[in-house]
C-alpha positions in Angstrom: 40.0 47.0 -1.7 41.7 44.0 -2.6 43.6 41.7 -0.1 47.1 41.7 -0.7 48.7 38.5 -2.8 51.6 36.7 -2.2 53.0 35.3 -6.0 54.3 31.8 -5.0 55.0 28.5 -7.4 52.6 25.9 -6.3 54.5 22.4 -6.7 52.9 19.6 -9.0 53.7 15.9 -9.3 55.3 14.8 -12.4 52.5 13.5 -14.9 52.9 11.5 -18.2 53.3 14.5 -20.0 56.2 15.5 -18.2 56.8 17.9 -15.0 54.7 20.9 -14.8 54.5 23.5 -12.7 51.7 26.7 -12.7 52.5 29.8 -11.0 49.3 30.4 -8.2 48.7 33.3 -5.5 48.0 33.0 -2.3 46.4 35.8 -0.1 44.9 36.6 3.4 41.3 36.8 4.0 39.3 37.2 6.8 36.5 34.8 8.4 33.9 37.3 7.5 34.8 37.5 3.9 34.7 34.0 2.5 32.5 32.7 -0.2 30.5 30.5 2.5 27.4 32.3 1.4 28.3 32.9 -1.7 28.0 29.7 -3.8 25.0 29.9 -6.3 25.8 26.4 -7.6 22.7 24.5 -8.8 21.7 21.1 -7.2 20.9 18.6 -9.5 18.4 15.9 -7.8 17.9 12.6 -9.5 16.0 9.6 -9.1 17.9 6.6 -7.2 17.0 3.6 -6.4 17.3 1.9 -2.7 18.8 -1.6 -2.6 16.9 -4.3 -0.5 18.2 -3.5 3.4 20.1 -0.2 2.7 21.6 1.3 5.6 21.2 -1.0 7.7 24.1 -2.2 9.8 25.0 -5.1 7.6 24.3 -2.8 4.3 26.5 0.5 6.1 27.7 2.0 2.4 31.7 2.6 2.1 32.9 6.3 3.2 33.9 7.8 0.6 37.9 8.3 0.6 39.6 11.1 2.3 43.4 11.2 3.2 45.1 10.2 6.4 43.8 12.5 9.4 41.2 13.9 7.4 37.7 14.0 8.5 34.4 15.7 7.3 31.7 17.2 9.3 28.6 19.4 8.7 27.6 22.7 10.4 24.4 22.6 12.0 23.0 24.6 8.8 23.7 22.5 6.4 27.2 23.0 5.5 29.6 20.4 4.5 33.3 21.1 5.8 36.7 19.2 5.9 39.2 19.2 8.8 42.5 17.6 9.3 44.6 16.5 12.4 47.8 17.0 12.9 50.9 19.4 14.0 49.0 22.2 12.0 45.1 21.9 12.0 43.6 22.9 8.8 39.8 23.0 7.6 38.2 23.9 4.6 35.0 24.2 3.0 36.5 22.7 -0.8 35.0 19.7 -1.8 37.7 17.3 -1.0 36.1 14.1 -2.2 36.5 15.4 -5.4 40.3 14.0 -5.9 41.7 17.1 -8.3 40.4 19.4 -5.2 42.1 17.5 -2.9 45.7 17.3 -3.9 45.1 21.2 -5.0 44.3 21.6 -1.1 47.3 19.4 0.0 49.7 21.2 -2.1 48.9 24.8 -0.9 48.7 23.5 2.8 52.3 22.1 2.4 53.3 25.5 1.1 51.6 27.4 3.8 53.0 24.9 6.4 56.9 26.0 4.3 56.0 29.9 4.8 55.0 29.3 8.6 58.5 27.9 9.4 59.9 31.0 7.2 58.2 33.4 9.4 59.1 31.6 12.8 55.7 30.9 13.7 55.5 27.9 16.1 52.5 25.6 15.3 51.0 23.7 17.9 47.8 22.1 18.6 46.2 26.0 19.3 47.2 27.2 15.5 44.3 26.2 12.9 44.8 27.0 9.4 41.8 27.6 7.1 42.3 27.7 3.1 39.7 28.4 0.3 40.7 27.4 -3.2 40.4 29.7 -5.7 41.0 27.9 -9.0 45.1 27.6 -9.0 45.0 30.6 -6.3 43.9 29.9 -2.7 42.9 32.0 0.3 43.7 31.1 3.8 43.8 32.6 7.4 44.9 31.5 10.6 43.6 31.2 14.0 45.1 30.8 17.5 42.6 29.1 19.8 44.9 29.8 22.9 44.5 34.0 22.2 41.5 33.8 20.4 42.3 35.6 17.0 43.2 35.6 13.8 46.8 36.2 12.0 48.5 35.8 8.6 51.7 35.4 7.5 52.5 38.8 5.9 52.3 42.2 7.0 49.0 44.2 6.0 46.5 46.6 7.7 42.7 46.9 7.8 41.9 48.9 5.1 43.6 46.2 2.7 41.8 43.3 4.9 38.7 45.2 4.5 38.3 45.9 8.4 37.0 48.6 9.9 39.6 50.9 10.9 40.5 51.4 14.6 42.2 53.6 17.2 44.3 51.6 19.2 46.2 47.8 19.2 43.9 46.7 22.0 41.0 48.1 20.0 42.5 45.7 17.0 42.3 42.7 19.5 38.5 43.0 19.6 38.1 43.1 16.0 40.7 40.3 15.3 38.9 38.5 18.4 35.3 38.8 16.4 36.5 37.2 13.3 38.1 34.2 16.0 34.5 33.8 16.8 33.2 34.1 13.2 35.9 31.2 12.6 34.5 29.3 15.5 31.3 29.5 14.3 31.7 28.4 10.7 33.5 25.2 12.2 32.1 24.5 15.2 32.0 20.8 15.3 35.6 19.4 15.3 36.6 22.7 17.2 38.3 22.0 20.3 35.7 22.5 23.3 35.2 26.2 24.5 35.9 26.6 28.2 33.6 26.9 30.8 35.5 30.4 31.8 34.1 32.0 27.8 30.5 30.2 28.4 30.5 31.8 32.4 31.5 35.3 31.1 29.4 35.6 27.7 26.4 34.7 29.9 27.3 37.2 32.6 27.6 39.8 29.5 23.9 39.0 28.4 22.9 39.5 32.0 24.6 42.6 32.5 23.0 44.1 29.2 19.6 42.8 30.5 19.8 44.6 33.4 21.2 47.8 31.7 18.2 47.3 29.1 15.8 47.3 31.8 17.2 50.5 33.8 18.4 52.6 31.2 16.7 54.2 27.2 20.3 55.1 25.8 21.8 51.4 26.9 24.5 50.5 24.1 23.4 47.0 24.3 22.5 45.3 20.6 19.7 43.6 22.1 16.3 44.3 23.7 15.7 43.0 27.5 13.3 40.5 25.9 16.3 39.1 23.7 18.6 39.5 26.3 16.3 37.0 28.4 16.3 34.4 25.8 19.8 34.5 25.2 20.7 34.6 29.1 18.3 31.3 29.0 19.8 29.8 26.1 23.4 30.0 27.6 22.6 28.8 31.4 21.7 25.4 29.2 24.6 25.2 27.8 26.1 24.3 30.8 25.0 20.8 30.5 26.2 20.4 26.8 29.5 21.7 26.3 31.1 19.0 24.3 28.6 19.4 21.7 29.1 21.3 18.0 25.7 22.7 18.4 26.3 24.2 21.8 29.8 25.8 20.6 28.3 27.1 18.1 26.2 29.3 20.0 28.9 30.6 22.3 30.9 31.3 18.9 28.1 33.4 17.6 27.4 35.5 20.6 30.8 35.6 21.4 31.4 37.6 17.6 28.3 39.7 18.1 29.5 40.8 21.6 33.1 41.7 19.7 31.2 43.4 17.0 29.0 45.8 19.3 32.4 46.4 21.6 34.0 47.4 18.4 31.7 49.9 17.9 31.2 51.5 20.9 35.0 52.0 21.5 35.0 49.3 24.5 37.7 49.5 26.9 39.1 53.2 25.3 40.0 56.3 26.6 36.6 58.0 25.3 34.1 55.0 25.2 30.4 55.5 24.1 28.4 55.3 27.2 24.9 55.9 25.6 23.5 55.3 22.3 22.8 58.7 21.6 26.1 59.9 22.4 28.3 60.9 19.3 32.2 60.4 19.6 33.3 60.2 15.9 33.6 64.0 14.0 30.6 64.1 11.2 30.1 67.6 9.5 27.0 69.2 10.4 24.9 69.7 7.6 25.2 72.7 5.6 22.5 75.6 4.6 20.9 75.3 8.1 18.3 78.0 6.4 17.0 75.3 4.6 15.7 73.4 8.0 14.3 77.1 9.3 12.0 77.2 6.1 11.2 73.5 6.0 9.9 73.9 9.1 7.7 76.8 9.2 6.1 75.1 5.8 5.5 71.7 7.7 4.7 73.1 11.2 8.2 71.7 12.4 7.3 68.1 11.7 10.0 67.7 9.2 12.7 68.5 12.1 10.8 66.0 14.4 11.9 63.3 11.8 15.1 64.4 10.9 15.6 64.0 14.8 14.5 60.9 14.9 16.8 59.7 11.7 19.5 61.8 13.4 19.0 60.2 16.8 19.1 56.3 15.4 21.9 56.9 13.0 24.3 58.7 15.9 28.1 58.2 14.5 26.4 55.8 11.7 25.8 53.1 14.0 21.9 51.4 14.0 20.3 49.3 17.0 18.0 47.5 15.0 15.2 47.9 18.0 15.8 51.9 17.3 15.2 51.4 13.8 11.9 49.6 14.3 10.3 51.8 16.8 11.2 54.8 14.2 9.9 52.8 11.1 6.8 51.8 13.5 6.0 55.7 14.5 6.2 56.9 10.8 3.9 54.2 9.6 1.9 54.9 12.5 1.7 58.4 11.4 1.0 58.1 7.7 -1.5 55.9 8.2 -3.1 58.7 10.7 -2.5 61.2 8.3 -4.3 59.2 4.9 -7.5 58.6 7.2 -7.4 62.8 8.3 -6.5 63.0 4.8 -9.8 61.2 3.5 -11.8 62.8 6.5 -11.1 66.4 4.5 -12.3 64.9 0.9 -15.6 63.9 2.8 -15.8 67.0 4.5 -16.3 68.9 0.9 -19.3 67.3 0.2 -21.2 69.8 1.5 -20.2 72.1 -1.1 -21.8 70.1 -3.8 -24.5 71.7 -2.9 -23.8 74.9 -1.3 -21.8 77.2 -3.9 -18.6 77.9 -2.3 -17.6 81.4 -2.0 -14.2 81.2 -3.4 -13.8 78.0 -5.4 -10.4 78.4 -6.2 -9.8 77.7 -1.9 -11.7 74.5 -2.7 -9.5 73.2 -5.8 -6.8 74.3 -3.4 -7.6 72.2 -0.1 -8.9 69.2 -2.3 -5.2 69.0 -3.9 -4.0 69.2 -0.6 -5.7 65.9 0.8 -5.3 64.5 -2.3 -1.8 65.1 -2.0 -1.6 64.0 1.5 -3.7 60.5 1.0 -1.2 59.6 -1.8 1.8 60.7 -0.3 0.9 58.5 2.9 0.0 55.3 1.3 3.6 55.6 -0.4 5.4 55.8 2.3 3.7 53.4 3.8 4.0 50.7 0.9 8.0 51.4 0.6 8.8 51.4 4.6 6.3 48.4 5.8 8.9 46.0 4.4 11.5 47.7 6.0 10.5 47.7 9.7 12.0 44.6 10.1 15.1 45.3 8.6 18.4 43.6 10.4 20.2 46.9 12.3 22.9 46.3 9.6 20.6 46.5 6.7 19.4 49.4 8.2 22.8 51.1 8.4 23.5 50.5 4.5 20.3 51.9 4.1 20.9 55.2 5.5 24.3 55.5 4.5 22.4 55.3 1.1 19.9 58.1 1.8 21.8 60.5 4.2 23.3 63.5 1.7 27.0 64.6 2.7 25.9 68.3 2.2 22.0 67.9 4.1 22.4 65.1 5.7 18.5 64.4 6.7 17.2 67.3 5.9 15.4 66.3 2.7 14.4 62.6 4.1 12.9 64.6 6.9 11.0 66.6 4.5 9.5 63.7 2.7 8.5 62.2 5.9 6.8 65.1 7.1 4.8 65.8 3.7 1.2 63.5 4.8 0.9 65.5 7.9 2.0 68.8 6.6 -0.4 68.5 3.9 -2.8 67.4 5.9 -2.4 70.6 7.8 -2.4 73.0 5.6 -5.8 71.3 3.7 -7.8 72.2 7.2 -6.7 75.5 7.1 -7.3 76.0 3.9 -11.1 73.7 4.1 -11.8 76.1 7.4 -11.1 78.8 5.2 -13.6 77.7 3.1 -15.7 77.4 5.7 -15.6 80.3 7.2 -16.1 82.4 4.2 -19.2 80.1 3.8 -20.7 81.5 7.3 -19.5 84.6 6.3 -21.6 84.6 3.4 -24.8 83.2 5.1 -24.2 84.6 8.6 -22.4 87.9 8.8 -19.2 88.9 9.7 -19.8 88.7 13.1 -20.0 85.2 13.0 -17.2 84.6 11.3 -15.0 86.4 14.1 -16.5 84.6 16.9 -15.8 81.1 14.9 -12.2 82.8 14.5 -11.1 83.7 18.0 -12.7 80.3 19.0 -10.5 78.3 16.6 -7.3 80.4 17.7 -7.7 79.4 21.5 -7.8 75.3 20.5 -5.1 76.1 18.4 -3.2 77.2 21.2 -4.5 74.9 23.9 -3.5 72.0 21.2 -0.2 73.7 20.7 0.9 74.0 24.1 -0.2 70.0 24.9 1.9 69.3 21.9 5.1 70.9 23.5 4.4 69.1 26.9 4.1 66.2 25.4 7.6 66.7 23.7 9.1 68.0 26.6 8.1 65.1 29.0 9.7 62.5 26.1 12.9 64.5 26.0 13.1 63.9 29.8 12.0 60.1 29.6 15.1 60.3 27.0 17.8 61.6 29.2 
């Protein structure tokens, strides 16, 4: 949903054709929301040539102009960004070389700078202002560095902002507190230095989740111990480096990402998520349970292992991107399992090229079956190898995309469970075969004794199988 507007004149200087004056809207954005990573404008390179002795210090070229207590600096990617000093701070991203940019900027900053005084907001040194111009419109937001969040001039809520909605005010702190970070982050090098308190406590968080990694499978942590190490690493040399753009830049982005996770897991509410498998938001449970019970029996209960799994990562719609992978990495591993079983069974008919199966339709039958399996294996595989390295909020959107309101997994279990359900059911079907083949040059008796022999590994496989899943669901807990 659209931000709300406010429908205010914007003032122009008189010109030779006479005063004029165009109607402009302003509205509140967020941090997360502007067009930073949006431009798709086309650089066009040229050929220039390099006076004799070029930027040396006699041959420095002229700055190009920019107003009184306006500087420019570029984010360590690459970004070029404007800020300006003064009794209200202000940065932009608009090209304010360009001198029909600038005075646009200047006239919507004075009129933002009116509607603060109107709304009794005191600026000081702490209150930064950012504005995005939007032809003769202009979007803006403003920051207090002394709280650490973000604030407008007019009254909204979060569905209009496009934030996530929440359950409490102090829960709203955290998310207005993330997009202070993602603000800090943006324009990291003119911002006024992070204190050594917010670099102390950020690195004790990183600790804390490594050791909570290490000692615990349901930890609600974003990160891995592994990445948890790096980061505590990162942040111990920062120590030595705090005046620097680069440094606050990484304290900005952990900072967010911290805000973001706490967000999520309800931090600091009356019914907090404590493990990542724990479920505190109401979702439906899917309808025509039926449907599971017959899936089941027809796939040997592999399609409820993976809607488990996809049940288990997705838990309140949240995804730890580590989650993700390790599911991703067990499927693969599994369908790739199931197409070399599956072209084990087409070798395994050779034999009846020259021995004249007793029932040939039980041949077309189990031959479909690993045919089936083999293609259905290297499908999967082709569409989810790309995807094991999916960002854990890629992965999110993806199974909001997939999950069905009415089955929820149920069917995406089902076509993960196909290679090794057809698999399964082209052995039985190829001992079938067999065993009418001894039956028809052997006897009967034969053909019993193979029987009862293949029913006891069938059990002794089965109950491994269940141990095995029954030791995991305790390393689980």
């Amino acid at each position: 949903m659209d931000a709300p507007t406010l429908n205010v004149p914007v003032p122009r200087n008189e010109t030779e054709h006479g005063a004029a004056r165009s109607e402009g809207s302003l509205r509140p954005i967020i941090s997360s929301s502007t067009k930073r990573y949006d431009d798709k404008t086309l650089v066009d390179a040229f050929v220039m040539k390099i006076s004799a002795g070029a930027f040396t210090m006699s041959k420095e070229p002229e700055p190009t102009y920019l107003g009184p207590l306006w500087f420019a600096h570029v984010h360590p990617e690459g970004q070029l960004y404007f800020s300006r000093e003064g009794p209200l701070r202000v940065v932009t991203e608009a090209y304010l070389y360009s001198p029909q940019t600038f005075e646009t900027a200047c006239r919507w900053i004075e009129r933002i700078e009116c509607l603060l005084s109107d709304v009794k907001v005191i600026i000081s040194e702490d209150i930064e202002l950012f504005v995005e111009l939007e032809g003769q419109n202009c979007a803006y937001y403003l920051v207090d560095h002394a709280t650490c969040a973000q604030f407008w001039l007019e009254d909204s809520d979060t569905e209009k902002l496009g934030l996530p909605t929440v359950a409490s005010t102090s829960q709203l702190k955290i998310v207005l507190e993330e997009l202070y970070w993602i603000h800090v982050e943006h324009f990291p090098m003119h911002s006024l230095s992070i204190s050594n308190e917010k670099l102390e406590e950020i690195t004790a968080i990183f600790s804390h989740g490594l050791c909570d990694q290490m000692t615990s499978r349901v930890s609600t942590f974003p990160y891995t111990a592994e990445d948890c190490k790096v980061f505590v690493k990162i942040l111990q040399g920062c120590r030595e480096n705090m005046n620097n753009g680069h440094t606050t830049w990484i304290i900005a982005r952990l900072w967010s990402l911290i805000n973001s996770n706490r967000c999520l897991t309800f931090y600091g509410e009356e019914h907090a998520r404590l493990s990542r498998n724990q479920s505190i938001l109401w979702d439906p449970k899917p309808k025509h349970p039926w449907i599971s019970t017959i899936m089941n029996y027809l796939t040997f209960n592999t399609s409820e292992v993976h809607r488990a799994r996809l049940e288990d990562v997705f838990v309140d719609h949240m995804v730890y991107a580590d989650r993700w992978a390790q599911l991703v990495g067990k499927s693969l591993k599994q369908w790739r399992a199931s197409a070399s079983g599956a072209f084990i069974g087409l070798m395994l008919h050779l034999p009846f090229l020259v021995l004249n199966s007793p029932c040939p339709p039980l041949l077309v039958v189990s031959t479909a079956l690993f045919g089936s399996a083999l293609g259905s294996s290297v499908l999967l595989d082709h569409a989810y190898e790309a995807m094991e390295e999916l960002s854990a909020a890629d992965a999110m959107n993806y199974l909001e995309s997939i999950q069905s309101p009415v089955y929820r997994f149920q069917f995406t279990g089902l076509a993960f469970s196909l290679p090794k359900a057809l698999l399964l059911w082209g052995y039985l079907i190829l001992l079938a075969d067999y065993l009418l083949l001894v039956a028809k040059y052997q006897g009967l008796g034969m053909v019993v004794g193979l029987a009862v022999l293949c029913f006891f590994i069938v059990l002794v496989l089965a109950s491994t199988v269940r141990a095995r899943q029954n030791i995991s669901g305790m390393q689980l807990v």
